[in-house]
VEXGU-501152 format. One record per residue: x, y, z of N, C-alpha, C in turn; residue in one letter; residue number from 1. Coordinates in Angstrom, 3 decimals. Layout:
! residues N
REC         nX         nY         nZ        caX        caY        caZ         cX         cY         cZ   res     n
REC          X          Y          Z          X          Y          Z          X          Y          Z     a   NUM
...
This chain:
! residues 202
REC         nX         nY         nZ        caX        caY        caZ         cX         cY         cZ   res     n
REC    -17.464     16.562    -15.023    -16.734     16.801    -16.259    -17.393     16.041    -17.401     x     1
REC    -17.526     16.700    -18.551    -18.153     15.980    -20.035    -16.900     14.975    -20.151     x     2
REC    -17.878     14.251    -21.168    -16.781     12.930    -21.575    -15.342     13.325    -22.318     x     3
REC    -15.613     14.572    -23.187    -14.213     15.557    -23.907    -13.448     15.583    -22.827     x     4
REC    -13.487     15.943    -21.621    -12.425     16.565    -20.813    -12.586     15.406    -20.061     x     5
REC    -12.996     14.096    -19.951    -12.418     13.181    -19.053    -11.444     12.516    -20.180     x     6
REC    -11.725     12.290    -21.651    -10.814     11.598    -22.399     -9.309     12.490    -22.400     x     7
REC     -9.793     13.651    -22.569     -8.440     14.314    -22.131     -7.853     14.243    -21.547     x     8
REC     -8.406     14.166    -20.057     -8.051     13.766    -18.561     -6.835     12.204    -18.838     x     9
REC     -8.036     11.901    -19.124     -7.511     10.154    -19.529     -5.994     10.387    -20.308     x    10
REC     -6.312     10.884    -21.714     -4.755     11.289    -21.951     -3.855     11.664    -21.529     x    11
REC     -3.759     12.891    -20.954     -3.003     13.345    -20.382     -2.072     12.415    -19.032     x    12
REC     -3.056     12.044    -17.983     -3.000     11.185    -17.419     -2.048      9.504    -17.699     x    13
REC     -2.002      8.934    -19.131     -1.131      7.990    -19.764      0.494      9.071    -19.908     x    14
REC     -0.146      9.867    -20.250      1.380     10.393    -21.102      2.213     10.951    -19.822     x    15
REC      1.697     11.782    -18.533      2.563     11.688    -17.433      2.904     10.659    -17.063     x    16
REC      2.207      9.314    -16.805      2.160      8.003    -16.469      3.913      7.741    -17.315     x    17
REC      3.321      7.657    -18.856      4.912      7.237    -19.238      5.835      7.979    -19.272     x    18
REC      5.713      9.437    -19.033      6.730      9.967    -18.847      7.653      9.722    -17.440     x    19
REC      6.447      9.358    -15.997      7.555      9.281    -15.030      8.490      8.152    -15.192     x    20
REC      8.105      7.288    -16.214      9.226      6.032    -15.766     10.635      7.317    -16.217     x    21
REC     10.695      7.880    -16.761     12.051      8.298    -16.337     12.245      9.611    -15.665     x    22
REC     11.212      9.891    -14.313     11.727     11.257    -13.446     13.073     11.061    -13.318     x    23
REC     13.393      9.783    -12.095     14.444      9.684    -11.858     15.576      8.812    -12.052     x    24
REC     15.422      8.723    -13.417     16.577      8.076    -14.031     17.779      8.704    -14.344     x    25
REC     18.185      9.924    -14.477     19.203     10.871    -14.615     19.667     10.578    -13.237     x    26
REC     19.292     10.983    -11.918     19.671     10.472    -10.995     20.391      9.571    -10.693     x    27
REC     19.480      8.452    -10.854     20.064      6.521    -10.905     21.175      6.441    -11.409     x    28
REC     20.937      6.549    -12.931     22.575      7.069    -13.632     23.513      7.387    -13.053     x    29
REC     23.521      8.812    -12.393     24.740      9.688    -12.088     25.520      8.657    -10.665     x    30
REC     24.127      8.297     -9.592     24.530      7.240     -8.983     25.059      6.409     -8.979     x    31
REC     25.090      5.356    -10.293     25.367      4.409    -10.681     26.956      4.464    -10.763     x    32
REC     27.117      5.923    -11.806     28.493      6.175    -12.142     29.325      6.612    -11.408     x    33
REC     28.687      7.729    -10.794     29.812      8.258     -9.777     30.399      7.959     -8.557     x    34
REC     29.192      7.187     -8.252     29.217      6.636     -6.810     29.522      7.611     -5.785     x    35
REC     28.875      8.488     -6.018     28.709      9.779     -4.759     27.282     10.276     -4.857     x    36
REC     26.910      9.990     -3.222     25.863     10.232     -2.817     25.719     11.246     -1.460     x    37
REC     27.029     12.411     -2.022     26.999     13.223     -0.848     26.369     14.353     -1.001     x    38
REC     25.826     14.724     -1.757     24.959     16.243     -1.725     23.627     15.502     -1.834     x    39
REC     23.134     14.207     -1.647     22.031     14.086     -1.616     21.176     14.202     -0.166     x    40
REC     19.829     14.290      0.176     19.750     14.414      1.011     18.827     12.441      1.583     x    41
REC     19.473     11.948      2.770     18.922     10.780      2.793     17.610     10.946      3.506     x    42
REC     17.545     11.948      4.311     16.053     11.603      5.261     15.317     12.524      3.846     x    43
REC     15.365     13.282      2.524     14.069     13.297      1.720     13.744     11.975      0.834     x    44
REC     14.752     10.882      0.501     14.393      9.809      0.254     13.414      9.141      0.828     x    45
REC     14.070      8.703      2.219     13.012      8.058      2.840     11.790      8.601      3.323     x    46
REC     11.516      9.945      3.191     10.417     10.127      3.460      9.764     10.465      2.068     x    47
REC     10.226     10.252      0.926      9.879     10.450     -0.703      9.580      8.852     -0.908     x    48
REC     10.142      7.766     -0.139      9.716      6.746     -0.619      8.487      6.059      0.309     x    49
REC      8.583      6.490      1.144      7.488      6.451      2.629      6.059      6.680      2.038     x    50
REC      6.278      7.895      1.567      4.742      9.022      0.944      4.593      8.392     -0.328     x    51
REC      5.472      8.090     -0.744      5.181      7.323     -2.376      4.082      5.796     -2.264     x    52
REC      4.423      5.376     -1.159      4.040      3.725     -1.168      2.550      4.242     -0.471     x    53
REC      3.039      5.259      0.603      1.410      5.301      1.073      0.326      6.176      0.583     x    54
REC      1.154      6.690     -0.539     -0.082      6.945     -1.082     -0.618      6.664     -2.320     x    55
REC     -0.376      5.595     -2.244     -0.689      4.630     -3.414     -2.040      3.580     -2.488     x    56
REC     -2.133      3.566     -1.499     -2.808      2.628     -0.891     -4.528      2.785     -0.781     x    57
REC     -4.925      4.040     -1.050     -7.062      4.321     -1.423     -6.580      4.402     -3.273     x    58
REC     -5.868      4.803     -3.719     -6.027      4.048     -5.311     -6.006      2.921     -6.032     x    59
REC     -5.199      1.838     -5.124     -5.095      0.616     -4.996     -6.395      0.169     -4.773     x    60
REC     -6.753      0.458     -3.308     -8.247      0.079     -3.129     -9.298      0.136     -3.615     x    61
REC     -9.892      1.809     -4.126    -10.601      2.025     -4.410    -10.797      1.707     -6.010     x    62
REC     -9.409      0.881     -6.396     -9.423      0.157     -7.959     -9.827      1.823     -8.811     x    63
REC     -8.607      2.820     -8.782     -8.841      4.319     -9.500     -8.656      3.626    -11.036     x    64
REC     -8.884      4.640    -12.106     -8.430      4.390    -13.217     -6.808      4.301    -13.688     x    65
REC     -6.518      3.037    -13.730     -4.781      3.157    -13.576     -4.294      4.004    -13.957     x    66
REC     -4.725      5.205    -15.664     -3.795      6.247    -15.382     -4.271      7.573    -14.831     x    67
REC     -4.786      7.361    -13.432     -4.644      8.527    -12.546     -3.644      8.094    -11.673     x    68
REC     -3.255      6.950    -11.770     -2.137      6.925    -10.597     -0.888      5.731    -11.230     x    69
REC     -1.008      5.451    -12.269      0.711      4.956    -12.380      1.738      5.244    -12.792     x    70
REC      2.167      6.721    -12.667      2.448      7.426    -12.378      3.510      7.646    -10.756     x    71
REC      2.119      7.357     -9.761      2.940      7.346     -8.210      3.320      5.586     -8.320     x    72
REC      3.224      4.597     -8.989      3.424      3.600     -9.193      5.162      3.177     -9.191     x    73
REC      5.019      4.234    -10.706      6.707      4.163    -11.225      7.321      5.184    -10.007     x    74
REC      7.007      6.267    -10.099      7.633      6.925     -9.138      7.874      6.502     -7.139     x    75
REC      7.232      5.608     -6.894      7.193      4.693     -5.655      8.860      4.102     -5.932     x    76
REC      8.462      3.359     -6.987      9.626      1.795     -7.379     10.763      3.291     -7.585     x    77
REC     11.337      4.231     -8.105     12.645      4.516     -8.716     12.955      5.631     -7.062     x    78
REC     11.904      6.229     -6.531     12.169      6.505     -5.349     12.550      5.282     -4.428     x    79
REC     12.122      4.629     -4.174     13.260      3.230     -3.244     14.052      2.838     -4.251     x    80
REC     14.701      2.874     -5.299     15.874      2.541     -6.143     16.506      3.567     -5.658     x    81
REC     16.387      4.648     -5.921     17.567      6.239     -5.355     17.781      5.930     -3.537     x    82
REC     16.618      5.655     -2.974     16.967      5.276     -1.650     17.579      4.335     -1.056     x    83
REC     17.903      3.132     -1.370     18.830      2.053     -1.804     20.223      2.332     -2.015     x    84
REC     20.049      3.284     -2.827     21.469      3.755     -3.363     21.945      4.695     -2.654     x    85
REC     20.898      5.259     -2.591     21.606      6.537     -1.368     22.184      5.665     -0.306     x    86
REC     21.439      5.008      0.327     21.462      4.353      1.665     22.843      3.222      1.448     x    87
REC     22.781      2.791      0.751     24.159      1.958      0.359     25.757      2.810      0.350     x    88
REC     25.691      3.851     -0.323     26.699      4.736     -0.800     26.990      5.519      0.567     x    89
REC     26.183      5.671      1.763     26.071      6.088      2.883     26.465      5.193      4.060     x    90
REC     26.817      3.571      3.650     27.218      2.769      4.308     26.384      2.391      5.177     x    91
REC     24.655      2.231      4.314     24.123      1.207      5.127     24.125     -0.275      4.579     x    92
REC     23.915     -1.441      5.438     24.550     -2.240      4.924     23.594     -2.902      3.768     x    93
REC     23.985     -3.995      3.239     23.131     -4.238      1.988     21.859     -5.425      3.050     x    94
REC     22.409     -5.995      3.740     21.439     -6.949      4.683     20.288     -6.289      5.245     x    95
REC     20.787     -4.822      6.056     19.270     -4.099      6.458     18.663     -3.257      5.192     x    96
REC     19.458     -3.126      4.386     18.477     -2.656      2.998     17.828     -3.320      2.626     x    97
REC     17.727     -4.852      2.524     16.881     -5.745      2.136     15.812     -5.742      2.917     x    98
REC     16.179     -6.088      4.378     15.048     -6.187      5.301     14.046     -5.121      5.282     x    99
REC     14.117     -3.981      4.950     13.760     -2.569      5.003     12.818     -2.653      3.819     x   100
REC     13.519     -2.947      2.888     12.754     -3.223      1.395     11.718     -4.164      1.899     x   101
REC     11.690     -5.076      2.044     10.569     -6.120      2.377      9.856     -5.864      3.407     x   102
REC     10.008     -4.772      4.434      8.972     -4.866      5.563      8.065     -3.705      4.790     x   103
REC      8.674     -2.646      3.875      7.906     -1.448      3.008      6.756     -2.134      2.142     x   104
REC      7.187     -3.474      1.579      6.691     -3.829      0.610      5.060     -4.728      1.215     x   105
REC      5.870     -5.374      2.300      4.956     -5.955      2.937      4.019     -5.556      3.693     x   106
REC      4.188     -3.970      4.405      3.499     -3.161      5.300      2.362     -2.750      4.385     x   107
REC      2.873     -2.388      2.658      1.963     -1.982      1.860      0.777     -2.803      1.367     x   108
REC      1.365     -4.056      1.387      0.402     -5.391      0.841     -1.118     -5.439      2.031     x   109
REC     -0.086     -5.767      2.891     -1.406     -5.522      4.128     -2.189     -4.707      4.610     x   110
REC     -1.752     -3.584      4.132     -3.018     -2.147      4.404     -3.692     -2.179      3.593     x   111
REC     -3.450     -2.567      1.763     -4.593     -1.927      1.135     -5.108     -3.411      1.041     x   112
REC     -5.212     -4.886      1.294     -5.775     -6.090      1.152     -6.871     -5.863      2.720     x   113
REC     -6.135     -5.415      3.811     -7.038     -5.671      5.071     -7.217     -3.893      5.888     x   114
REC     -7.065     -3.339      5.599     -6.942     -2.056      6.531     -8.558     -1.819      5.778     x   115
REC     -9.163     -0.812      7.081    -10.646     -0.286      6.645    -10.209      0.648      5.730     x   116
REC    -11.237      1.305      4.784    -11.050      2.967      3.918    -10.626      3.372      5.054     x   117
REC    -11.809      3.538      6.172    -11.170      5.261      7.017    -10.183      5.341      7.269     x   118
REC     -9.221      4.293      7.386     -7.771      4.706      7.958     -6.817      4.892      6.728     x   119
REC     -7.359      4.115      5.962     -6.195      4.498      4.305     -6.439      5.382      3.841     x   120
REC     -7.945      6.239      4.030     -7.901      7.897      3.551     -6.965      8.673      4.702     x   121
REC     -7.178      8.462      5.665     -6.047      8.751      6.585     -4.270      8.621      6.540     x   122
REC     -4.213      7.578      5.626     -2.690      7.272      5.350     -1.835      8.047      4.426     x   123
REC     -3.530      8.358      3.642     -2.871      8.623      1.988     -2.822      9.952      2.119     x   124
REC     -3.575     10.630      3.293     -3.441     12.027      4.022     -2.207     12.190      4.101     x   125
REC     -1.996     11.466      5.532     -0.992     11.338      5.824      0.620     11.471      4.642     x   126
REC      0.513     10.540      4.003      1.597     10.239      3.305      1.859     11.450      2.064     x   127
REC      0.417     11.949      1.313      0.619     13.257      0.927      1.588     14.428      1.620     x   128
REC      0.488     14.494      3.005      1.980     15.803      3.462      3.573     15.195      3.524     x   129
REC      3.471     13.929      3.655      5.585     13.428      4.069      5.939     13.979      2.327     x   130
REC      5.140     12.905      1.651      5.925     13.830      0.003      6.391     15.432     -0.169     x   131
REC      5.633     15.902      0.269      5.343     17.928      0.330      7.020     17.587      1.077     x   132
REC      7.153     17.533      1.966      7.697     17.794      3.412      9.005     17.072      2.823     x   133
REC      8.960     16.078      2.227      9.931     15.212      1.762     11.130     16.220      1.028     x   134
REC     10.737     16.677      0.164     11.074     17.873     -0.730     12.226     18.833     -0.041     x   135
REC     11.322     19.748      1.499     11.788     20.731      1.710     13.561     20.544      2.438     x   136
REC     14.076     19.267      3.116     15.201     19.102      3.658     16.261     19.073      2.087     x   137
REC     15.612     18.433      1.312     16.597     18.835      0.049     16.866     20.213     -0.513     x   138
REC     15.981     21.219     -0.001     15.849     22.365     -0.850     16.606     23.455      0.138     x   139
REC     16.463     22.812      1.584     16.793     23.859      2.360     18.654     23.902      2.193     x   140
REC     19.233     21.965      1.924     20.415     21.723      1.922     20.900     22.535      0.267     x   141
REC     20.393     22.593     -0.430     20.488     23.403     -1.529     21.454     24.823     -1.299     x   142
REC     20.117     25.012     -0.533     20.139     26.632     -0.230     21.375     27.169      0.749     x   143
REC     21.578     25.959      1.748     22.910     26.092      2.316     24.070     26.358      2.096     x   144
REC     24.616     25.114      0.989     25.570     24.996      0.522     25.531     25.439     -0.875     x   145
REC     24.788     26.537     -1.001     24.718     27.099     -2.548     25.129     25.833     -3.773     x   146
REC     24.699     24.985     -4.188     24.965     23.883     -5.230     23.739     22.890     -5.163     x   147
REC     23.549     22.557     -6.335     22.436     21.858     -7.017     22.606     20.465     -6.484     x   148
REC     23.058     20.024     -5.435     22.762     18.888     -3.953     22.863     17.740     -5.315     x   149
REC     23.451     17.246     -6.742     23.187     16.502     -6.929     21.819     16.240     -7.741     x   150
REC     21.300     17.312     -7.318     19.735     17.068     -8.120     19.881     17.107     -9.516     x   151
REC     18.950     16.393    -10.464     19.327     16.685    -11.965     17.773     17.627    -12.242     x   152
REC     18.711     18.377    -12.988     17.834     19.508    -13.307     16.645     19.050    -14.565     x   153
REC     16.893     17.781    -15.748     15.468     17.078    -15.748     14.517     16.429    -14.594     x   154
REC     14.917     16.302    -13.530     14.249     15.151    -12.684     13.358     16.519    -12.432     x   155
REC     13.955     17.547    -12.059     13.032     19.095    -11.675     12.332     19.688    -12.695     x   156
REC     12.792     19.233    -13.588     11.624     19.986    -14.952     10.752     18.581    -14.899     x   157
REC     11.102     17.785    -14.490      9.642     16.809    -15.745      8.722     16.462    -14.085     x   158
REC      9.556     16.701    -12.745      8.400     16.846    -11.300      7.674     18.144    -11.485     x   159
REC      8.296     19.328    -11.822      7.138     20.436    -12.226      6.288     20.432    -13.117     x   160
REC      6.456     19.863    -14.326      5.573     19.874    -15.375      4.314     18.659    -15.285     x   161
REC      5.211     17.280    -14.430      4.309     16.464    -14.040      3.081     16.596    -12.976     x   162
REC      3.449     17.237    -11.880      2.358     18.447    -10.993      1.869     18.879    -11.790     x   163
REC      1.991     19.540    -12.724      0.775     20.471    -12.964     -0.238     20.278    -13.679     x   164
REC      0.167     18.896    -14.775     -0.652     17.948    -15.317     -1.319     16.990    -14.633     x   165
REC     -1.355     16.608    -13.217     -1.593     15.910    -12.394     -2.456     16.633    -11.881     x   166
REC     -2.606     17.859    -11.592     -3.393     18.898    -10.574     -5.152     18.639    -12.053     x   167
REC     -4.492     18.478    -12.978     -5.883     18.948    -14.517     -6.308     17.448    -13.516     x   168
REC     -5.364     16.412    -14.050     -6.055     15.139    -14.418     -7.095     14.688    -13.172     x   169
REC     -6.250     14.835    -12.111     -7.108     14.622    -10.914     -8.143     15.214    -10.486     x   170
REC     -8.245     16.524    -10.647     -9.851     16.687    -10.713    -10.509     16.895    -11.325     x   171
REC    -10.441     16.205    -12.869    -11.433     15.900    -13.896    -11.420     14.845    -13.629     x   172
REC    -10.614     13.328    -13.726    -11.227     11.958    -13.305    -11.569     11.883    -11.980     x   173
REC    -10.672     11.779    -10.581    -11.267     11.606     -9.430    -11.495     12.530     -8.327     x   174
REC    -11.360     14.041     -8.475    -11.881     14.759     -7.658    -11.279     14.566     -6.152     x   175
REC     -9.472     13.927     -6.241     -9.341     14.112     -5.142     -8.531     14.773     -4.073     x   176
REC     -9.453     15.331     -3.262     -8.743     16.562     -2.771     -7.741     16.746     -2.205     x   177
REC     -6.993     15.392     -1.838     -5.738     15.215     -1.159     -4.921     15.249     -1.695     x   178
REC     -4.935     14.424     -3.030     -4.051     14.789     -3.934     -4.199     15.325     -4.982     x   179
REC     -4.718     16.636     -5.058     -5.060     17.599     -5.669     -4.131     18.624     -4.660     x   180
REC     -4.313     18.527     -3.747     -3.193     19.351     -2.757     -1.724     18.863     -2.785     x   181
REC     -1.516     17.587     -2.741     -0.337     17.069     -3.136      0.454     17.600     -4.527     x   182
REC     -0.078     17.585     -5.401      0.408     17.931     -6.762      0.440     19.574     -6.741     x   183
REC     -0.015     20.188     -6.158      0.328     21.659     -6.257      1.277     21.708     -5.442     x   184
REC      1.302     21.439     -4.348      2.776     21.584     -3.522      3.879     20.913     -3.862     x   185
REC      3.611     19.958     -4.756      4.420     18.746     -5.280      4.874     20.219     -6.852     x   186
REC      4.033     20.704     -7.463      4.770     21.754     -8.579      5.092     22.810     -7.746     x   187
REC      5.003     23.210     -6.876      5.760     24.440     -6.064      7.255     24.235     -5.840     x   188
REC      7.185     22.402     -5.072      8.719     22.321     -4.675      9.861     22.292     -5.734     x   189
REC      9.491     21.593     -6.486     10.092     21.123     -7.934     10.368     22.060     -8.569     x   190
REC      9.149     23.237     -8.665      9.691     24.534     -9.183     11.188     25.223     -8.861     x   191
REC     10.956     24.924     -7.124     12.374     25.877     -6.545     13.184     25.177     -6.399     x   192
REC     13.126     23.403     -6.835     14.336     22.649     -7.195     15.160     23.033     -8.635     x   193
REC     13.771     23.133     -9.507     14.695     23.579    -10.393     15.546     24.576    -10.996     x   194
REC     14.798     25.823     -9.984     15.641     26.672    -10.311     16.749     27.243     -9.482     x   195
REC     16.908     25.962     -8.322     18.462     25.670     -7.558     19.223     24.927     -8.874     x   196
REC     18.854     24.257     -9.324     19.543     23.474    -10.005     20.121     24.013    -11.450     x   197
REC     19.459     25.646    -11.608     19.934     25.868    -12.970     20.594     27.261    -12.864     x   198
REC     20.464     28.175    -11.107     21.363     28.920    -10.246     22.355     28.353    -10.552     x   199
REC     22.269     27.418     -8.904     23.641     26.651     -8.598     24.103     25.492     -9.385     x   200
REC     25.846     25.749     -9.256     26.448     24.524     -9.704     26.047     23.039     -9.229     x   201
REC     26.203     21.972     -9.953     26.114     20.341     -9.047     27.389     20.328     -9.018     x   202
């Protein structure tokens, strides 16, 4: 790519960056207030906050240009905030939420300080498809119970629009193919979140 379309890259890249600090803040909110966390789904959390941390771990390493990836940064931290909450409001207790929090945090410290590349391109493999996959138990519970599961229908417009700006940025700055696959399946799901969410009632 010419230097025009990496500065672009580069732009674009900041402005999703600050836009995710608030994917899921409409969420957090509604959480906060309502204190119902029953149309949510808990196993796409944890596997939304699982895929979030690990695949943050060859950008970490490989020291990427921070805004190709902080972005999955903010979105890591407010995905274990919704999972927290989910998991709390679900009556897990606040003692193994902590512990849970700190073995995530700590599992992450130690892979990208001591783990070889080959296995963290492997992780971040890995952790790409749980995000994809993360998605579909929310979409299928959607589809069940005909109603918008709770989802906020910004968190689904600004995950589709953020995919698809993510799909430019990433392979004009780093060309990478994993998550270049991530972000298209990542704007596919989001797509048919959002238009559960603007079907069906929450």
């Amino acid at each position: 790519a010419g230097p025009a379309a990496r500065i672009a890259a580069a732009v674009l890249g900041w402005t999703v960056s600050l836009a995710s600090v608030s994917v899921y803040a409409p969420m957090i909110i509604r959480l906060l207030v309502t204190r119902d966390a029953s149309g949510l789904s808990l196993l796409t959390w944890g596997m939304q906050t699982v895929g979030m941390l690990g695949a943050l771990v060859v950008p970490l390493r490989n020291r990427y240009a921070l805004s190709s990836y902080l972005d999955l940064v903010s979105l890591a931290a407010q995905s274990l905030l919704v999972l927290l909450l989910v998991g709390l409001l679900k009556g897990v207790t606040g003692t193994r939420a902590t512990l849970l929090l700190a073995a995530a945090l700590s599992a992450l410290a130690a892979l990208v300080c001591r783990a070889p590349l080959r296995l963290l391109v492997g992780i971040q493999a890995l952790s790409s498809a749980i995000i994809v996959a993360a998605l579909v138990p929310q979409v299928l519970k959607n589809s069940l119970s005909h109603s918008g599961g709770g989802w906020s229908p910004t968190t689904a417009l600004l995950g589709t629009v953020g995919n698809a700006l993510r799909i430019y940025t990433t392979a004009t700055l780093t060309r990478d193919g994993v998550l270049t696959v991530q972000y298209i399946s990542g704007f596919v799901l989001n797509g048919l979140l959002l238009v559960q969410t603007l079907v069906y009632p929450n």
